[in-house]
N, C-alpha and C positions, 0 to 999 in steps of 0.2 A: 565470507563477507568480512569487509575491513572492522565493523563493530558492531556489536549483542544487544543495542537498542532495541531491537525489533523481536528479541525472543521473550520479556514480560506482556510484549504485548500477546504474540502466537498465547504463549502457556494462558492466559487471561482468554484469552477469546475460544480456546478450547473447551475451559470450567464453561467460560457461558454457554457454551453449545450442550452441556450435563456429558463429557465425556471426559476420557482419561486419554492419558498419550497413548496407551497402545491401541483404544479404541478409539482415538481420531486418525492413525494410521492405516488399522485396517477400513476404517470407512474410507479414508483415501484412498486405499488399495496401494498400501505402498507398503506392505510388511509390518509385523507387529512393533517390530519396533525403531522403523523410521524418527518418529517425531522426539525419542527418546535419546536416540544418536544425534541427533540435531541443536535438541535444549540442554540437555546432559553433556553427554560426550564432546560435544563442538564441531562435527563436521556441519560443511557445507551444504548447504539446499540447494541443490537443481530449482532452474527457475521451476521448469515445468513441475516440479513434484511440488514447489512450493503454491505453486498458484492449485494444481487439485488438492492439497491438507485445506487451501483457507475454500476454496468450493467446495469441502467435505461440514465444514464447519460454519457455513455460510460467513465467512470472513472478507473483508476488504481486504486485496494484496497491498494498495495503497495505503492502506489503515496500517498494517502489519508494518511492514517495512519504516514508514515514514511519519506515522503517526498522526495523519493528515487520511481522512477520507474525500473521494474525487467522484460528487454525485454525474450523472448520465451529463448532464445542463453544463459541468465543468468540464467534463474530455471532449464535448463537442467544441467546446470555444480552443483548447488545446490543438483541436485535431486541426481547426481553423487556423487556428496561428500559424503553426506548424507546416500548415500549406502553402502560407501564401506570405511573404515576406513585408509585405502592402499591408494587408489585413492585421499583423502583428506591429507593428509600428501604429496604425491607426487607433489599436486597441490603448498598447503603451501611452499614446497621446492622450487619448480623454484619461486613462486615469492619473495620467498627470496634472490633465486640468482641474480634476477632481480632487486632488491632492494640492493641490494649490488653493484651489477653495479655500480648503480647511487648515489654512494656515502652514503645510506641509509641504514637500517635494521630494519624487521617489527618486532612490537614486539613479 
């Protein structure tokens, strides 16, 4: 990954699960010392291997990666947008208008 933003958050979210790197790796099932090559060393995380460390540790991958959590109520509006090129412009519009309201305008 182009930048290591996202590994104080993993190593943080590990302590708070009460485990160590080797022991959020084998609870991932990804070898003892996955998560240790990954924070340490600097290799690359596989999405897939990275998405079961943060479900080993009940973690957000969206939290992880981007520092930003994305409850159920957010990827469905995503997934909506996403769909429907109509329905994502309508979205962009009110919160335009809403940003307008408030003395603002998005860009």
């Amino acid at each position: 990954m182009a930048n290591d933003d996202w590994k104080p958050r993993l190593d943080a979210a590990i302590a708070a699960a009460g485990l160590s790197h080797r022991g959020a790796s084998l609870k991932a099932r990804l070898g003892a010392g996955y998560v240790h090559s990954i924070l340490v060393e600097g290799k690359d995380p596989t999405v897939g291997k990275l998405m079961a460390l943060c479900e080993a540790i009940n973690a957000s991958l969206p939290f992880i990666l981007y520092g930003v959590d994305v409850t159920a109520e957010d990827a469905a509006i995503l997934r909506k947008m996403k769909e429907s090129p109509r329905k994502r412009d309508a979205v962009l519009e009110l919160l335009d208008i809403e940003a307008r309201g408030n003395g603002s305008q998005l860009p």
